[in-house]
C-alpha positions in Angstrom: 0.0 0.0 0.0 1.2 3.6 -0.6 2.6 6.1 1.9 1.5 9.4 1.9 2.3 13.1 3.9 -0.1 14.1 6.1 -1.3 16.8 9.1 -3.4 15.6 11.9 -6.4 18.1 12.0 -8.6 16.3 14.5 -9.4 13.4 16.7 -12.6 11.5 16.1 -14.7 10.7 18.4 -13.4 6.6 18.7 -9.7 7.8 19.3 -8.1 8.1 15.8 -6.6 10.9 14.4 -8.2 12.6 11.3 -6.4 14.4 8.1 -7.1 14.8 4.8 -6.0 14.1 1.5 -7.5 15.5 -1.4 -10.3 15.6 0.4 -11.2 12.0 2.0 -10.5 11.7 5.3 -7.8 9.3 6.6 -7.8 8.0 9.8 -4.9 7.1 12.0 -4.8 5.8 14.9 -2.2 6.8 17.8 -2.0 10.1 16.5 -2.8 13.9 17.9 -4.3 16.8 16.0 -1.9 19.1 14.8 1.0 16.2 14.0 2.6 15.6 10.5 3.3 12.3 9.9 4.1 9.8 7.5 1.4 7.1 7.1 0.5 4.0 5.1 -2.8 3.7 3.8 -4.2 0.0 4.9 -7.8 0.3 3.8 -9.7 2.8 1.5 -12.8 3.2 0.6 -14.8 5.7 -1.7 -15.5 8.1 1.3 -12.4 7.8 3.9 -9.4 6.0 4.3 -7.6 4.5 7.1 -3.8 4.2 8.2 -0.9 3.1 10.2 1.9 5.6 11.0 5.5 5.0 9.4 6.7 8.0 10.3 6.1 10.7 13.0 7.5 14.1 11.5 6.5 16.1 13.5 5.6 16.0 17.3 2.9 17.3 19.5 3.6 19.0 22.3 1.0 17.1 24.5 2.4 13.4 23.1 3.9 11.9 26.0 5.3 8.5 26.8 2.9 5.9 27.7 3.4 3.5 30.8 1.8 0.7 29.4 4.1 -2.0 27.8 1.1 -2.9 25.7 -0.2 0.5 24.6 -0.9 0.3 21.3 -1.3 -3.6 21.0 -4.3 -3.9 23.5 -7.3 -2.9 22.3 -8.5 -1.0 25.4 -6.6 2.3 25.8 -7.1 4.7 22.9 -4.9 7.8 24.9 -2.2 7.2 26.7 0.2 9.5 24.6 -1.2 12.2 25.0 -1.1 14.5 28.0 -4.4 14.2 30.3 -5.2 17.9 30.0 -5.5 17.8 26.4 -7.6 14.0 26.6 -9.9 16.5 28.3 -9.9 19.2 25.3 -10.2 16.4 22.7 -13.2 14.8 24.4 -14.7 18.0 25.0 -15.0 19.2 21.8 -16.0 15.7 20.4 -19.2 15.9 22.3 -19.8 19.5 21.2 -19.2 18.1 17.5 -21.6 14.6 17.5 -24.3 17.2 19.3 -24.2 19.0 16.5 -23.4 16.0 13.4 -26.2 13.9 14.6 -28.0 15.4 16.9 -28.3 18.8 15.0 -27.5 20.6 18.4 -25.6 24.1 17.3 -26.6 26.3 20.9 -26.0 23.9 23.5 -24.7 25.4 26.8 -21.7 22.7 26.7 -20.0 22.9 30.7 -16.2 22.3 31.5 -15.5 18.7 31.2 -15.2 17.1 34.8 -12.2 15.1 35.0 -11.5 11.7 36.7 -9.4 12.5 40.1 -7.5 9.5 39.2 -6.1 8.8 35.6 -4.5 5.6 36.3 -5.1 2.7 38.6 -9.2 4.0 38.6 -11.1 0.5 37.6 -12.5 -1.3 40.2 -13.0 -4.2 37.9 -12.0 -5.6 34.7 -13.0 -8.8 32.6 -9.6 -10.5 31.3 -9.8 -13.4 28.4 -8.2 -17.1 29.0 -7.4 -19.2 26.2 -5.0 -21.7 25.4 -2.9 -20.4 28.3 -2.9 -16.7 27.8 -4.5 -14.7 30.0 -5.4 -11.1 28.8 -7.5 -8.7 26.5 -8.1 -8.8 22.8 -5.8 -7.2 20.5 -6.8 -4.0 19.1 -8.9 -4.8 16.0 -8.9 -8.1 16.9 -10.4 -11.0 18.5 -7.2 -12.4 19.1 -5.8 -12.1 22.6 -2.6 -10.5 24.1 -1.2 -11.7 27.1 -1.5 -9.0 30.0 0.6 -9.6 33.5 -0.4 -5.8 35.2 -3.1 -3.6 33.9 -1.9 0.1 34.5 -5.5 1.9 34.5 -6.6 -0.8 37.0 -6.4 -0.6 40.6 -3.7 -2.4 42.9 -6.2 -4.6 44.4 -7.4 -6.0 40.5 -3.9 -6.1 39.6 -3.1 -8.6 42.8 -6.6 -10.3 41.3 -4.9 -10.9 38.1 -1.3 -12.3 39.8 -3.3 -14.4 41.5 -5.7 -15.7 38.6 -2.3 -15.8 35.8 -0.6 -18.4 39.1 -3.2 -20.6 38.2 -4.2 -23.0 35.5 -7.5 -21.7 33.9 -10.1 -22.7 32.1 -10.6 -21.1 28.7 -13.3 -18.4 29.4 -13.8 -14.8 30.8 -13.1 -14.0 34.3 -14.3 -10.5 36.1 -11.9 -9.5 38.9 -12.9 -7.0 41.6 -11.3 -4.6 43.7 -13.9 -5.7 46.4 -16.8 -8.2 46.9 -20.0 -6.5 46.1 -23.2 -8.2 43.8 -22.8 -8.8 40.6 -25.1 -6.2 39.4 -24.0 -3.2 37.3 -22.0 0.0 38.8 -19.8 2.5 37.5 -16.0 1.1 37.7 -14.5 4.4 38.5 -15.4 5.3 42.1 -14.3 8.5 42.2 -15.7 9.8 38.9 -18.9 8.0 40.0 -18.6 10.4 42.9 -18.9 13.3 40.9 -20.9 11.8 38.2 -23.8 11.3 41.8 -22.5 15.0 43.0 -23.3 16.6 39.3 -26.4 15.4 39.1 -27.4 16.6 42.5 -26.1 20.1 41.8 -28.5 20.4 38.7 -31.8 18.8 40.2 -33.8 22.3 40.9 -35.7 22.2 43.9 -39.6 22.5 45.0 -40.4 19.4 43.0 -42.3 16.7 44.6 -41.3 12.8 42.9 -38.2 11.7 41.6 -38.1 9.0 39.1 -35.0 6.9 38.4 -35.2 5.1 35.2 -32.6 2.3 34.6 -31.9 2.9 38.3 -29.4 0.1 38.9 -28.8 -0.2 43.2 -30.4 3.2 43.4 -27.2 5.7 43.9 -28.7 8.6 42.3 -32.3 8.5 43.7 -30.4 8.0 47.4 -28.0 10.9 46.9 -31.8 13.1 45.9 -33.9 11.5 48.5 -33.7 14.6 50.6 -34.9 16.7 47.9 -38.5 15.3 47.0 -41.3 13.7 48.9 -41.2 10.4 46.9 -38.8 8.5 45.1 -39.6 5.6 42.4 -36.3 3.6 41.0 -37.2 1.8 38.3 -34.7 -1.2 36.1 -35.1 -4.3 34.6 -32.4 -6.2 36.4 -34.0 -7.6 39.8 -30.8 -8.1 41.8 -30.1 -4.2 41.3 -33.4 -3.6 42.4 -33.3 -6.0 45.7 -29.6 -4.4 46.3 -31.5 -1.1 45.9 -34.0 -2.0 48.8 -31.6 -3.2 51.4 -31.2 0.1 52.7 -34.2 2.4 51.2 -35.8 4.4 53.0 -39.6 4.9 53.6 -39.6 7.7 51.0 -38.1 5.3 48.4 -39.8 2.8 46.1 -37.8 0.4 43.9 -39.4 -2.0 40.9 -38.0 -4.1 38.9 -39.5 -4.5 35.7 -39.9 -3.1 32.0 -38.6 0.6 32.0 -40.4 1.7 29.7 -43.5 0.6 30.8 -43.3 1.4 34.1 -42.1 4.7 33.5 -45.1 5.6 31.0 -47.6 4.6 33.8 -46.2 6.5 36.3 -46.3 9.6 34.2 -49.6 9.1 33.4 -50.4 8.9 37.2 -48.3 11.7 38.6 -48.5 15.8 38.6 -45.9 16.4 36.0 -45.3 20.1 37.0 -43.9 18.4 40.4 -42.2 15.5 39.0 -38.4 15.2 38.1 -37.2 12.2 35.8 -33.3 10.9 35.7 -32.4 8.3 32.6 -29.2 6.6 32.4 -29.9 3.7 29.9 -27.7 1.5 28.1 -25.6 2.7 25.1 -28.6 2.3 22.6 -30.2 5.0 24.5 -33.8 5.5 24.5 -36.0 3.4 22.4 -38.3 5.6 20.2 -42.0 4.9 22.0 -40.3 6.0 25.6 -38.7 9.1 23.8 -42.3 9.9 22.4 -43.4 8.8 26.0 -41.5 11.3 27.4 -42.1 14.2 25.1 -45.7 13.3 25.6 -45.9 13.4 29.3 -43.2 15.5 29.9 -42.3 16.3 33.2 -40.7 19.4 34.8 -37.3 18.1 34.7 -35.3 15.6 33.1 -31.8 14.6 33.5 -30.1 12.3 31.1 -27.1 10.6 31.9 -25.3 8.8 28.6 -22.3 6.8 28.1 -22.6 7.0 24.3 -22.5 11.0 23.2 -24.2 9.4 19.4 -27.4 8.3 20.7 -27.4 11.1 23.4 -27.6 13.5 20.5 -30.0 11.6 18.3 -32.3 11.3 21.9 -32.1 14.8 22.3 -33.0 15.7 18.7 -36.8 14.9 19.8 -36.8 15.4 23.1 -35.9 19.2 22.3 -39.6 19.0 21.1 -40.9 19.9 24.9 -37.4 20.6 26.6 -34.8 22.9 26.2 -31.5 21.8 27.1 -30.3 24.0 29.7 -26.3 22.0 30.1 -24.7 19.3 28.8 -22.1 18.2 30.9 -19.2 15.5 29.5 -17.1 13.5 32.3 -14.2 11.6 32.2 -15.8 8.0 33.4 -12.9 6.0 31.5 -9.5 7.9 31.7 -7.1 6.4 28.6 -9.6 5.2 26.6 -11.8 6.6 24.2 -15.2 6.4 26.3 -17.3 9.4 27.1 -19.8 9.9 29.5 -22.1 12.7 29.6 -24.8 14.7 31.6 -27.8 16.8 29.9 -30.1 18.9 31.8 -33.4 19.7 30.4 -36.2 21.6 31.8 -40.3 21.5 30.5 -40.9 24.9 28.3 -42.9 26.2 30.9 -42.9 24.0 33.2 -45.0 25.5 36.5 -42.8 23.9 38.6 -39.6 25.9 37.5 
């Protein structure tokens, strides 16, 4: 395949760098906006191209060097040369960008990325691979595996998890190791940023409202961080060992169900005084299914809070919920320092809501 010249004007949303030739745009991974490099075209199509670099001509001043002996090979860091400040720029402006591609989303009130307080040693759990002896993560690009002995964006006591899983003979299969024993129900695998994920959201609730809903709840952190602030609280998920974990210690004020979302949350709009009612959704990376978006732009309550972990289906929600809502923030975090995942707070209040 040929080699060809080029400048780095961007970083897509995924991780790779983007430049141009004659037009097309050429992907490459590894790279930071504003390098020249040399690069070897491996794949191209009629629209865009993608490549390796041969060649790095010219540096960036935020490309540092990164600590993992695998960077590059593994498949789950995206970042790690380049300075964490500027990780922070690049996702930033990503989100501002797939707002506006997709969702169509020019005016947005976009808020200072909130960083994670750790960058390294942050996950409280990872899934490694075993197969024919190797223990590890896929390959970037691949389904093959690499063989991982330390994991440098996972903390010390997964790492010991891993020592002690790699001293053993395995069975081929995947194997979750914890930083602690909790149930195996989903939660956010960056305490800290999970902290100020719950501490955001309670920050941008306004007050005087009277029920909280919590859809795709999980164990109920964000409707037990609010419970002060609203008469009633209804948690609502389809997994029903988060729910159970969520009504070990609820309070009289608190209601968990476990059941279909949408369902559930469409009757208890139906039921409730909307001008007093305040709905948080954090749903898978699919987002919102169309009938509860149309739900929710139907019975639309005073305030809405939508927590994604995929910007591209955030924006595409957001395209009809504007219908009813105007989107007073959107707020990215740093969930998943290294790697190329986003995650991402929008607060939207009811056009004239009586509440507000």
């Amino acid at each position: 395949m040929r080699t060809v010249d080029l400048k780095i004007e961007d970083v897509a949303f995924g991780g790779k760098g983007v430049a141009r030739e004659n037009g097309k745009a050429v992907f490459i991974p590894f790279t930071i906006d504003g390098e020249l490099v040399s690069a070897k075209i491996t794949r191209e199509k009629k629209q865009f191209a993608e490549a390796e670099i041969v060649d790095l001509r010219e540096k960036s001043p935020h490309r540092v060097e990164p600590p993992c002996p695998y960077f590059g090979r593994c498949g789950g860091c995206a970042y790690q040369h380049i300075d964490y400040a500027h990780q922070l720029e690049i996702k930033s402006r990503q989100v501002r960008d797939v707002l506006q591609r997709i969702g169509k989303l020019k005016n947005v009130s976009m808020r200072a990325m909130v960083p994670s307080p750790l960058t390294y040693a942050y996950r409280n759990r990872v899934t490694v691979h075993a197969e024919n002896g190797v223990i590890g993560y896929f390959r970037r690009d691949s389904h093959r595996l690499i063989d991982i002995e330390h994991c440098p964006i996972a903390m010390e006591e997964v790492s010991r998890e891993l020592a002690d899983l790699r001293s053993h003979d395995v069975r081929d299969g995947h194997y979750t190791l914890r930083a602690r024993s909790e149930p195996r129900v989903f939660s956010q695998t960056n305490d800290g940023a999970a902290t100020a994920l719950r501490d955001l959201i309670v920050q941008l609730m306004p007050p005087n409202q009277d029920l909280l809903i919590d859809a795709f709840c999980g164990t109920g952190s964000f409707a037990r961080a609010l419970v002060d602030k609203f008469e009633r609280v209804v948690g609502i998920d389809w997994d029903r060992f988060a729910i159970a974990a969520a009504k070990e210690n609820a309070s009289t004020k608190e209601t968990y169900v476990a059941g279909d979302v949408d369902a559930e949350l469409t009757s208890l709009l139906k039921k409730c005084d909307r001008d007093k009612t305040a709905v948080i959704v954090d749903p898978p990376a699919v987002g919102l299914s169309a009938p509860l978006r149309k739900t929710i732009v139907d019975l639309a309550p005073a305030t809405l809070i939508y927590v994604s972990c995929d910007p591209a289906t955030l924006a595409r929600d957001l395209a009809d919920l504007q219908q009813r809502f105007k989107i007073e923030s959107v707020t990215p975090l740093d969930m998943f320092p290294q790697t190329a995942e986003i995650e991402v707070v929008a607060q939207l209040q009811r056009f004239n809501a009586s509440a507000i």
